[in-house]
Structures are given as structure tokens and as C-alpha cells.
DRENKOL-886685 format. One record per residue (C-alpha): residue in three letters; x negated, y negated, z negated; residue number from 0. Coordinates in Angstrom, 2 decimals. Last residue first. Layout:
REM DRENKOL-886685
<rec><rest>ala</rest><xx>X</xx><yy>Y</yy><zz>Z</zz><nr>NUM</nr></rec>
...
END
This chain:
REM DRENKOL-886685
<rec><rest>unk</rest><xx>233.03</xx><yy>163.24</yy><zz>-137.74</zz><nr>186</nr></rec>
<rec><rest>unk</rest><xx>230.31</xx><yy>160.90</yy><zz>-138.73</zz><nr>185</nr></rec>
<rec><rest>unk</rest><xx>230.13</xx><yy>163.27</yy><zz>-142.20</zz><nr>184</nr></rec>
<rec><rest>unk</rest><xx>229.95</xx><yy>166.07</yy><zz>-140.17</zz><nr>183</nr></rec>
<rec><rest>unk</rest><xx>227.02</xx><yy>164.63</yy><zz>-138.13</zz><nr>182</nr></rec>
<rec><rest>unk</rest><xx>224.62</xx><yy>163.56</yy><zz>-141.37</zz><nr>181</nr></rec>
<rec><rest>unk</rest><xx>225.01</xx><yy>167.11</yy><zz>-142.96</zz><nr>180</nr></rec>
<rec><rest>unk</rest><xx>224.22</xx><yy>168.34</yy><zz>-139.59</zz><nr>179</nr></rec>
<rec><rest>unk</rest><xx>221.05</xx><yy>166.19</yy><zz>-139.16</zz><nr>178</nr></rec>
<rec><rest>unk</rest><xx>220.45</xx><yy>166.92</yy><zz>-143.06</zz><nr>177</nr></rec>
<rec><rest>unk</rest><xx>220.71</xx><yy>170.50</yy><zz>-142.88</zz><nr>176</nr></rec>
<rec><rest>unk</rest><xx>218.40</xx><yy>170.60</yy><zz>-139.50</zz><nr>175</nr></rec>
<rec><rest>unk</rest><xx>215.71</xx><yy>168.67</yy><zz>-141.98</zz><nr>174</nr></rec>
<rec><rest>unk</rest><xx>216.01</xx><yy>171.52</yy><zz>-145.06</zz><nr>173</nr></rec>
<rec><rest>unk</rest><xx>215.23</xx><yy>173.73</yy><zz>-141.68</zz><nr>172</nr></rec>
<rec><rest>unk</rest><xx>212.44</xx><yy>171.81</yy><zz>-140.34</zz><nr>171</nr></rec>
<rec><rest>unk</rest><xx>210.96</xx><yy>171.70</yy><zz>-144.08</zz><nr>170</nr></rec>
<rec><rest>unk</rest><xx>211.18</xx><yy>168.79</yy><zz>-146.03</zz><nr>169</nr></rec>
<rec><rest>unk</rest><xx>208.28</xx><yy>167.16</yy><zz>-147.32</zz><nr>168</nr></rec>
<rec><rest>unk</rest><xx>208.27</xx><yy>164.09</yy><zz>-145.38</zz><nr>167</nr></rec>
<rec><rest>unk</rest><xx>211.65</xx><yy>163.14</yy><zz>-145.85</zz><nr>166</nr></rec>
<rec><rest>unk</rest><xx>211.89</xx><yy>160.69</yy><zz>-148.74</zz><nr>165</nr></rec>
<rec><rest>unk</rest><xx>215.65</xx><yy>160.08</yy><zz>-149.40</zz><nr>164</nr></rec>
<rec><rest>unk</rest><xx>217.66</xx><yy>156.93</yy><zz>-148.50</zz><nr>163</nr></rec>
<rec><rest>unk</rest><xx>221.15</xx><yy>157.33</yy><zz>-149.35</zz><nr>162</nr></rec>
<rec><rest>unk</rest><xx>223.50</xx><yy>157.35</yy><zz>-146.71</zz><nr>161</nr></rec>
<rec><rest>unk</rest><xx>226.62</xx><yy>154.65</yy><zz>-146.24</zz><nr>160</nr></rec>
<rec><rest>unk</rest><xx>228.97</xx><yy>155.69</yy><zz>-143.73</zz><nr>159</nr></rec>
<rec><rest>unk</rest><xx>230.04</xx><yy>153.53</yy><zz>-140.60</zz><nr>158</nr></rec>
<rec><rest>unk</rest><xx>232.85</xx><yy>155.03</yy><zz>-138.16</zz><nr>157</nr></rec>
<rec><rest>unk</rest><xx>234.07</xx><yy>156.13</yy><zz>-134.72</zz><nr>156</nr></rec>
<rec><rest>unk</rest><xx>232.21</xx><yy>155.48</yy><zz>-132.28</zz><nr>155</nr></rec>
<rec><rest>unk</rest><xx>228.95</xx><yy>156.01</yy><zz>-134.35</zz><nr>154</nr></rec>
<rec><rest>unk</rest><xx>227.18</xx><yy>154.00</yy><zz>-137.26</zz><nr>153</nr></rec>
<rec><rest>unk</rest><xx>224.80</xx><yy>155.37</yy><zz>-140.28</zz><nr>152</nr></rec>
<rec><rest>unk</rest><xx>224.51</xx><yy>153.26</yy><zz>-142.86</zz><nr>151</nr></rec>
<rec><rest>unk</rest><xx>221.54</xx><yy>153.35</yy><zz>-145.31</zz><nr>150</nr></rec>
<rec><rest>unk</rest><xx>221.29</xx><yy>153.57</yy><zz>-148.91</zz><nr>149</nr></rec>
<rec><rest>unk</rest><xx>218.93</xx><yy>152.83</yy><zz>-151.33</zz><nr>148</nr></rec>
<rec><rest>unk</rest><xx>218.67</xx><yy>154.49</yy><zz>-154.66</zz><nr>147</nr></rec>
<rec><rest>unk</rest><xx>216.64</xx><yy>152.46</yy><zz>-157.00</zz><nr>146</nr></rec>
<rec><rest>unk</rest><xx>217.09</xx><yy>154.99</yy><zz>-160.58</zz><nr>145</nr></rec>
<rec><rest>unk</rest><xx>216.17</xx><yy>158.06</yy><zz>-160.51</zz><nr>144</nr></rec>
<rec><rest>unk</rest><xx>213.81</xx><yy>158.10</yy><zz>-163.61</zz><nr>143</nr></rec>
<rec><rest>unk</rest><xx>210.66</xx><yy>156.95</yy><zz>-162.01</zz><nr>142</nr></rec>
<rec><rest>unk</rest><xx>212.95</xx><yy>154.46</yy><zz>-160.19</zz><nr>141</nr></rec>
<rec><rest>unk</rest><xx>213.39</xx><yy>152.62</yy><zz>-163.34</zz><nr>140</nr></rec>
<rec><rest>unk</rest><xx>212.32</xx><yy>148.76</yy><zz>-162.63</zz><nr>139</nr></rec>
<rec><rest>unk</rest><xx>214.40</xx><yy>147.98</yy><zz>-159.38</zz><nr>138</nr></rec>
<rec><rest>unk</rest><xx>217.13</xx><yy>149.95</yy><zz>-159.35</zz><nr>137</nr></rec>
<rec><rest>unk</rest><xx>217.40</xx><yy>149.71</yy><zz>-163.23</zz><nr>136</nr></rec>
<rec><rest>unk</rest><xx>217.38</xx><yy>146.00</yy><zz>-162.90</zz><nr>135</nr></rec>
<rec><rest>unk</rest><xx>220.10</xx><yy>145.45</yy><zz>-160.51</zz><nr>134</nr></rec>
<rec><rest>unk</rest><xx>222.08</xx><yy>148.17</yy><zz>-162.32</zz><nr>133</nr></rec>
<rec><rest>unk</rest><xx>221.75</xx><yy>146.12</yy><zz>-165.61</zz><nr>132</nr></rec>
<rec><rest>unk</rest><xx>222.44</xx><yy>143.53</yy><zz>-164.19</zz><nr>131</nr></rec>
<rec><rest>unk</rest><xx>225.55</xx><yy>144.06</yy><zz>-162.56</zz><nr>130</nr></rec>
<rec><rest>unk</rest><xx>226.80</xx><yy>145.47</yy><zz>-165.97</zz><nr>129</nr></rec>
<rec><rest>unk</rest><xx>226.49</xx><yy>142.50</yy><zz>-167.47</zz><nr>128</nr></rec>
<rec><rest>unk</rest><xx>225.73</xx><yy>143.27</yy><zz>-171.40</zz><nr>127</nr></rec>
<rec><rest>unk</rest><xx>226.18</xx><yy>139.72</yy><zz>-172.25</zz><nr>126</nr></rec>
<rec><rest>unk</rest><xx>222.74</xx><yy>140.06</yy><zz>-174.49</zz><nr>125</nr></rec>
<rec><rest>unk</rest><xx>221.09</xx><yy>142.80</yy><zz>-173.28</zz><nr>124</nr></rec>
<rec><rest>unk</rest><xx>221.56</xx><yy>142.69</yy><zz>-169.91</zz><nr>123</nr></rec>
<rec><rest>unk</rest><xx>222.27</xx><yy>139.07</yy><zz>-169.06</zz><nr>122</nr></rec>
<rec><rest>unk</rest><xx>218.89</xx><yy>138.42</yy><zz>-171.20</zz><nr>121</nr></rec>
<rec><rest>unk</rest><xx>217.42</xx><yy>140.92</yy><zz>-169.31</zz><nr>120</nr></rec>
<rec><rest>unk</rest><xx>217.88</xx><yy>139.42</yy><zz>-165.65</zz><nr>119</nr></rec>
<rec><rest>unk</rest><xx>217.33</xx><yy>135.81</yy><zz>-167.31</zz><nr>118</nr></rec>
<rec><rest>unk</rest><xx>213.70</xx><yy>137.13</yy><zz>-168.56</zz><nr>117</nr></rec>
<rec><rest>unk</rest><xx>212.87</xx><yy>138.46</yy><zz>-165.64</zz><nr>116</nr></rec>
<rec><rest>unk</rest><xx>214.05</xx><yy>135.54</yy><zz>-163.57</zz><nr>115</nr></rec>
<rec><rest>unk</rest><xx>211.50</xx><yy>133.65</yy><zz>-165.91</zz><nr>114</nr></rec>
<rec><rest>unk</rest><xx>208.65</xx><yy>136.23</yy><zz>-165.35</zz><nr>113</nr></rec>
<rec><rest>unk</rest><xx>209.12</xx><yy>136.09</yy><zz>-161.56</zz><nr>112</nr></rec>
<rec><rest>unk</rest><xx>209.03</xx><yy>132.32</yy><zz>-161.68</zz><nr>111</nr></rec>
<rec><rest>unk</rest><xx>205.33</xx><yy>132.44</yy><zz>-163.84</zz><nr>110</nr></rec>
<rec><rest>unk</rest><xx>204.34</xx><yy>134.93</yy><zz>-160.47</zz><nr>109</nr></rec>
<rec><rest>unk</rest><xx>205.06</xx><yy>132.48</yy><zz>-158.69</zz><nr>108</nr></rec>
<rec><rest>unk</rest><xx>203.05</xx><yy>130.06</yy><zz>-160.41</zz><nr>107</nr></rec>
<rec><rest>unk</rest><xx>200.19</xx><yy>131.76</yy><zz>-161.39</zz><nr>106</nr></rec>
<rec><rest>unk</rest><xx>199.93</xx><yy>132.92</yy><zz>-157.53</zz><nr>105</nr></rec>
<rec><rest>unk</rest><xx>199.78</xx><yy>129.41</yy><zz>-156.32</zz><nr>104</nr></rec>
<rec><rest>unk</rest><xx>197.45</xx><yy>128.16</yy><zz>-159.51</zz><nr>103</nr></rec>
<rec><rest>unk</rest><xx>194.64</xx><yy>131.30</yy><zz>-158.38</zz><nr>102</nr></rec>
<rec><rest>unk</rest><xx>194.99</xx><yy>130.81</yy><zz>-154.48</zz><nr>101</nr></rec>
<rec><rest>unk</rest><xx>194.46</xx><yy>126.87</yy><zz>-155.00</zz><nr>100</nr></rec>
<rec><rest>unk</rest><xx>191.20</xx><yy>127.78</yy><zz>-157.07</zz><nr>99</nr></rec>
<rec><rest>unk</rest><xx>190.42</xx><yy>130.76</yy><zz>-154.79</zz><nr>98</nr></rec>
<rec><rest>unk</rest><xx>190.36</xx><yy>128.23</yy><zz>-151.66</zz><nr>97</nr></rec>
<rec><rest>unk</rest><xx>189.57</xx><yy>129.81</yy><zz>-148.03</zz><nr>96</nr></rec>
<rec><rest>unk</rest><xx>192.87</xx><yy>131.68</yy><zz>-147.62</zz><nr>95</nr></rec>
<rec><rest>unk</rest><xx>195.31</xx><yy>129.57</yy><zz>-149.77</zz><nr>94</nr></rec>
<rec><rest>unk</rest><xx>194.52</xx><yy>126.54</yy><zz>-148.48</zz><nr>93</nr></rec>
<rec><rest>unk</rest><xx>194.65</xx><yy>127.42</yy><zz>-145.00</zz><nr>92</nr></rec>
<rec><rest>unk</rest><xx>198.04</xx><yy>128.91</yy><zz>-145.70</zz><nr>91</nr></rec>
<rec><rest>unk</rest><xx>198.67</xx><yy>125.54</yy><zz>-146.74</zz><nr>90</nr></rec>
<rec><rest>unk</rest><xx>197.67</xx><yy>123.69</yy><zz>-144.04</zz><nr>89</nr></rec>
<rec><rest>unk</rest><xx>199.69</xx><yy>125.92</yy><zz>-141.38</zz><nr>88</nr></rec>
<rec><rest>unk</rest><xx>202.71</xx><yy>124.72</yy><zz>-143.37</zz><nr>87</nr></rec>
<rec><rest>unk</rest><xx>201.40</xx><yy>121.29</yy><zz>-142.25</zz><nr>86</nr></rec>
<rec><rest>unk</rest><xx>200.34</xx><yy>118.34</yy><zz>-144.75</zz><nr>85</nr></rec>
<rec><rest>unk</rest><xx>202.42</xx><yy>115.41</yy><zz>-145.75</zz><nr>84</nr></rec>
<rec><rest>unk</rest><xx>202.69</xx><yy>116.29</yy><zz>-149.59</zz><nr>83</nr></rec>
<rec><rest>unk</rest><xx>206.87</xx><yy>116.20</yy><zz>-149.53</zz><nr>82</nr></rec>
<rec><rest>unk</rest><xx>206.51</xx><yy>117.97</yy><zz>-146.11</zz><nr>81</nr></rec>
<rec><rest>unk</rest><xx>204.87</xx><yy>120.58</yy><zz>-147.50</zz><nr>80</nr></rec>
<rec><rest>unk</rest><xx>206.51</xx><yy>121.07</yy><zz>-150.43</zz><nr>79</nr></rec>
<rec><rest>unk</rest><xx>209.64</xx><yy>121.66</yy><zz>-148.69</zz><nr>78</nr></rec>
<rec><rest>unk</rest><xx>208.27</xx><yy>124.07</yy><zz>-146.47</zz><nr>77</nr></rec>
<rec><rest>unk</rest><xx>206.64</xx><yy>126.11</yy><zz>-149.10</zz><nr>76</nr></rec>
<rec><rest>unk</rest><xx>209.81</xx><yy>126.32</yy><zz>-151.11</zz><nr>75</nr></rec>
<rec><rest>unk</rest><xx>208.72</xx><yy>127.93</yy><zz>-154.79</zz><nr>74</nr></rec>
<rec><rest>unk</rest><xx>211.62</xx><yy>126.32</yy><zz>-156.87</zz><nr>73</nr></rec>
<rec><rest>unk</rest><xx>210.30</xx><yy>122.52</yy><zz>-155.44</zz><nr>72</nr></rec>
<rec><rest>unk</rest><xx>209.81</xx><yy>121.76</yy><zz>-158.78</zz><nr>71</nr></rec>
<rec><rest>unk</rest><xx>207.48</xx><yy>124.39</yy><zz>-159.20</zz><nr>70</nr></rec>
<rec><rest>unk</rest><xx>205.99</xx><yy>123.26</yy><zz>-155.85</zz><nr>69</nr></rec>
<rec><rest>unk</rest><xx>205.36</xx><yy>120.09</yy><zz>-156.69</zz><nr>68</nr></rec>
<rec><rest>unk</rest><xx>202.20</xx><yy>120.30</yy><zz>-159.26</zz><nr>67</nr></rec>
<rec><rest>unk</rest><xx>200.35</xx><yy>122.90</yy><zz>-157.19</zz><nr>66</nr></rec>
<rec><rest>unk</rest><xx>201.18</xx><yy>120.21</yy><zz>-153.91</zz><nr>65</nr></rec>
<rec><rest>unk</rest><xx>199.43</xx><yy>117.42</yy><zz>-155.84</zz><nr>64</nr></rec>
<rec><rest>unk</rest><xx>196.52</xx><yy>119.40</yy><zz>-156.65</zz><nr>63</nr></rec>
<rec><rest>unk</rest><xx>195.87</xx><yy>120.64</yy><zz>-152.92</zz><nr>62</nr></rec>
<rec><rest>unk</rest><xx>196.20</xx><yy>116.44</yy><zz>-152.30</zz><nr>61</nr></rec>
<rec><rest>unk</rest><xx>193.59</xx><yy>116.08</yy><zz>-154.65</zz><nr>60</nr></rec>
<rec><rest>unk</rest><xx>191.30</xx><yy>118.46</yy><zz>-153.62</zz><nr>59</nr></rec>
<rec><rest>unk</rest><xx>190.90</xx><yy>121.44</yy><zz>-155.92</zz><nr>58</nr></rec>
<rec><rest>unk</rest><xx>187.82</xx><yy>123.60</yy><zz>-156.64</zz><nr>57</nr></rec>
<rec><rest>unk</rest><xx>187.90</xx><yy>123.53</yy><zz>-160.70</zz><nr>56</nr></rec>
<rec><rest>unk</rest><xx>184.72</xx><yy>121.10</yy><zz>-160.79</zz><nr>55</nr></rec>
<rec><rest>unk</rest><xx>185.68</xx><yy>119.28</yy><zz>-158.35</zz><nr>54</nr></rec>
<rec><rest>unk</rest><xx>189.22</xx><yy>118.33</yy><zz>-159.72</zz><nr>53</nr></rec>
<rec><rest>unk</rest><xx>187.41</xx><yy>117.20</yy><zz>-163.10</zz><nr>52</nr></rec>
<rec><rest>unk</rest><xx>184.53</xx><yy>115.38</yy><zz>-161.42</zz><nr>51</nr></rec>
<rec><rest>unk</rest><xx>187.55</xx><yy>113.19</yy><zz>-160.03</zz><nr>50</nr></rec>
<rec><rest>unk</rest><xx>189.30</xx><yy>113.02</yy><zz>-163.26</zz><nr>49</nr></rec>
<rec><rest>unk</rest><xx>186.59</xx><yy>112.05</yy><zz>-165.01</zz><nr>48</nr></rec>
<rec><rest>unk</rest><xx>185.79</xx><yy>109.02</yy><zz>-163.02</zz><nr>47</nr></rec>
<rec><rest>unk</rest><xx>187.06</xx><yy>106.15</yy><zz>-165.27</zz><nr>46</nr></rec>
<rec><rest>unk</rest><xx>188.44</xx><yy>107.64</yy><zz>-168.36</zz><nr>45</nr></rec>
<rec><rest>unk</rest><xx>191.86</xx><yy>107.26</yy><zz>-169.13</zz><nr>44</nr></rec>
<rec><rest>unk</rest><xx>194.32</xx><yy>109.69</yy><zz>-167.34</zz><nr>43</nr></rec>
<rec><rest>unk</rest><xx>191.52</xx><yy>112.71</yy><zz>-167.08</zz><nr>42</nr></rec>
<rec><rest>unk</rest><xx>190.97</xx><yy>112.51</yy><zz>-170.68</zz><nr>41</nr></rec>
<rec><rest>unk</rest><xx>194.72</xx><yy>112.56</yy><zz>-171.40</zz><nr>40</nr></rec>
<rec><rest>unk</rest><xx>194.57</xx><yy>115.55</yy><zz>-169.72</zz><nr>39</nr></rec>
<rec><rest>unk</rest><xx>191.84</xx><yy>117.05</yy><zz>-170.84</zz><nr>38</nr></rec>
<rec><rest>unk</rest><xx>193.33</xx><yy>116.63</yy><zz>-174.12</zz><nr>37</nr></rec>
<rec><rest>unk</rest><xx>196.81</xx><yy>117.69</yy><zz>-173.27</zz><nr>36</nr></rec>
<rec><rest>unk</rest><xx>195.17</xx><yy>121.50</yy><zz>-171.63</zz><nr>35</nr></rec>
<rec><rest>unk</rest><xx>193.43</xx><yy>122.03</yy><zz>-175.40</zz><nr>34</nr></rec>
<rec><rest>unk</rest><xx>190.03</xx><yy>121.14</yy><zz>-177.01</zz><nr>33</nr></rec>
<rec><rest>unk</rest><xx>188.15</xx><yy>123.24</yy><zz>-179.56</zz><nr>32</nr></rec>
<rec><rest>unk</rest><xx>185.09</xx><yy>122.79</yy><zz>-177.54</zz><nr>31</nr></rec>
<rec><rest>unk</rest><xx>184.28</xx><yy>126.13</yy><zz>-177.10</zz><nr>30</nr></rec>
<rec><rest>unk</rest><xx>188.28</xx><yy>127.29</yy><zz>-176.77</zz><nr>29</nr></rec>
<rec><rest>unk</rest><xx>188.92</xx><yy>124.40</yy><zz>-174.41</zz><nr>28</nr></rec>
<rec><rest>unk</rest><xx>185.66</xx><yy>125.86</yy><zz>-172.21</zz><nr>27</nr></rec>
<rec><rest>unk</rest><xx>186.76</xx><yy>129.68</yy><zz>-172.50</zz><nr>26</nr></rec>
<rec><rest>unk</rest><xx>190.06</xx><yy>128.31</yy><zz>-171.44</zz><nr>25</nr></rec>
<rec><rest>unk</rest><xx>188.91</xx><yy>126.94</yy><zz>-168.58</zz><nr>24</nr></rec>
<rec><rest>unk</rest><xx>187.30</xx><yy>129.89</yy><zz>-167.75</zz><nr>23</nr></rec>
<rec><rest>unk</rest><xx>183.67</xx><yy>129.05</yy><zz>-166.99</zz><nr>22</nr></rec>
<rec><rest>unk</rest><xx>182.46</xx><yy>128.57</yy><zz>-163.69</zz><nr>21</nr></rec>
<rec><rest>unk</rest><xx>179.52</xx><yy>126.89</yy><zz>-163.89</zz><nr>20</nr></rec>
<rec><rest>unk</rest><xx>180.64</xx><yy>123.73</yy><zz>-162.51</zz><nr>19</nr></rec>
<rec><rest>unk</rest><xx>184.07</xx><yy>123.96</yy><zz>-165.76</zz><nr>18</nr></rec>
<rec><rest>unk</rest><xx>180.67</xx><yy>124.58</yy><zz>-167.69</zz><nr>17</nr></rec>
<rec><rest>unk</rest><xx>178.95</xx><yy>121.11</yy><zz>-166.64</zz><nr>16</nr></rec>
<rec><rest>unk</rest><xx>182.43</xx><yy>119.29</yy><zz>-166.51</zz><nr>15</nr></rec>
<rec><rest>unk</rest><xx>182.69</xx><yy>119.90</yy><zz>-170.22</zz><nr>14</nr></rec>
<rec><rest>unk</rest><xx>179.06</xx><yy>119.15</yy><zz>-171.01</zz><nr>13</nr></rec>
<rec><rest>unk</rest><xx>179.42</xx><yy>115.77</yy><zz>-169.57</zz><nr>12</nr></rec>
<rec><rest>unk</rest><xx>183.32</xx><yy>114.89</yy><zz>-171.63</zz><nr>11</nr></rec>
<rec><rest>unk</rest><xx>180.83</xx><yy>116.13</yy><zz>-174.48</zz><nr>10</nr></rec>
<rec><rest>unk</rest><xx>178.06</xx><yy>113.53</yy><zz>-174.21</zz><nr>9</nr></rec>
<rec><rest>unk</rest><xx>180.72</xx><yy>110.89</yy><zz>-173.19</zz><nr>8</nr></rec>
<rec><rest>unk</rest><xx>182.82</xx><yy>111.45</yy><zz>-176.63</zz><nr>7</nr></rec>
<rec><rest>unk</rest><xx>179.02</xx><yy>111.31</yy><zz>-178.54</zz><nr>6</nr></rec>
<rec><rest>unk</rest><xx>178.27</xx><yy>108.01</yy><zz>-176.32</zz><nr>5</nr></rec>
<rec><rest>unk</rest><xx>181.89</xx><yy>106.55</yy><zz>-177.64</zz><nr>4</nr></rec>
<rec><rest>unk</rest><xx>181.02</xx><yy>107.68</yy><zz>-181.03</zz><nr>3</nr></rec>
<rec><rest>unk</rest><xx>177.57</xx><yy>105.97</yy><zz>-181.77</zz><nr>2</nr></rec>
<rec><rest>unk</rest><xx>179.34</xx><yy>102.59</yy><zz>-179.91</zz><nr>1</nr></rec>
<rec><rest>unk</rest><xx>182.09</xx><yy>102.83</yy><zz>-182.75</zz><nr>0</nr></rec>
END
């Protein structure tokens, strides 16, 4: 029993030593064929690990406790903030000088956008909404001509909705077009 609680320290030490030297953490579960639950269910029962743990990522534990809220706080800085108790202008702080806290922020929303992805095509493909499939063609498929924008114009008399078109390679006299195309429509 004692032999295997000093062979368990030896390799909770040599975990923290690699997560120092800046090892991917999953570089260091895949070397010592360990996974996220064991490290944290080491961090939960041994004395001190969990404190060389958040050092040796580059977290605080307050800049740990706001990564786990703001999931469930569906990406709302503010809120988060004042759940943690620490300013807005904290957490921009945060995410300038720390690369750890930069790294987990940007996981996570980017983890969101994948999961509204997934709704968006799920509605498209598999209830064939037709609202969807527009909102993601705009979006994803402007390549193909797709993602027209439009703009309204406003005079006097009445609003019109333009699309938006890329005018810096017209000539002056494909431009003059537009203008008048533009005005006879407003009249």
C-alpha cells in the first residue's frame, strides 16, 4: 500500500513538471495514459495538487472560476463578471496579458459557435427550414453568390432596399449608371 501511494506521488510530480514545461495537456494525459476525470479527481483529493495544478497551466483561481461560469452564463461577459466579483475591465486584463485564460476563453466561444452550427444545419437538413438554409447560405456560400446584403436608400419620398455590391472596380461611367440607377428608383 505505502510502495503505491509514493509511486501515485512520483507520477502526480512528474505531471506538474511537464504541465511547467509547457506540454500540451493532452500530450501529458496521452504520456501518462491519464484523462481530463483523472486529473480531476486528483485535483479534488490530494492536498496541494490542485494549487500546483492551476500554476502550472497559468490560471489564478478566480480566472478559473470565471472559465467555468461563463458557459453557463451563454457567453455574457458582464454577467460573469459580476457573478466572480471582478470588473469587466478585469477581464479584458485577463485576456490580454494571460495566454492560458486567452486559450479556454476562445475554446469556449468558439465551442458555442460549433453548437449553433450544428443547430443551424440540423434545422436545414433535417426539418428542411427554409430560413435556415438562407441564413446559412448567406453566411457560409458567398463564393457562390450567396450573402447578398442590402442597403436602404431613403429620400422624401420613399425607402428602397439596394444590394450591396463592391465598387472599387467600377469605372466612373459603370459608377454614373449606378447614381442614376439609384435616383430613378427614388423617383
Amino acid at each position: 500500500m505505502r510502495k503505491r501511494h509514493k509511486k501515485l506521488q512520483k507520477k502526480h510530480k512528474k505531471v506538474i513538471e511537464m504541465i511547467e514545461n509547457k506540454h500540451d495537456l493532452y500530450d501529458v494525459y496521452y504520456h501518462f495514459k491519464i484523462d481530463e476525470n483523472v486529473i480531476k479527481i486528483w485535483r479534488q483529493t490530494i492536498l496541494g495538487f490542485d494549487d500546483l495544478y492551476l500554476k502550472a497551466i497559468g490560471l489564478t483561481r478566480l480566472q478559473e472560476h470565471f472559465i467555468n461560469l461563463f458557459p453557463l452564463r451563454f457567453l455574457n461577459v458582464a454577467a460573469t463578471c459580476r457573478e466572480v466579483r471582478i470588473s469587466r475591465q478585469t477581464f479584458y486584463r485577463w485576456l490580454e496579458e494571460s495566454d492560458t485564460f486567452r486559450a479556454f476563453h476562445r475554446d469556449i466561444v468558439e465551442g458555442f459557435k460549433d453548437d449553433i452550427e450544428t443547430i443551424l444545419l440540423k434545422k436545414i437538413f433535417i426539418d428542411e427550414n427554409v430560413m435556415a438554409m438562407k441564413i446559412y447560405s448567406e453566411a457560409k456560400m458567398k463564393d457562390r453568390g450567396y450573402g447578398v446584403s442590402t442597403h436602404i436608400v431613403t429620400n422624401e419620398k420613399r425607402n428602397i432596399k439596394m444590394p450591396t455590391k463592391d465598387y472599387s472596380k467600377y469605372t466612373m461611367q459603370e459608377l454614373d449608371a449606378e447614381i442614376a440607377l439609384f435616383e430613378a428608383k427614388l423617383n
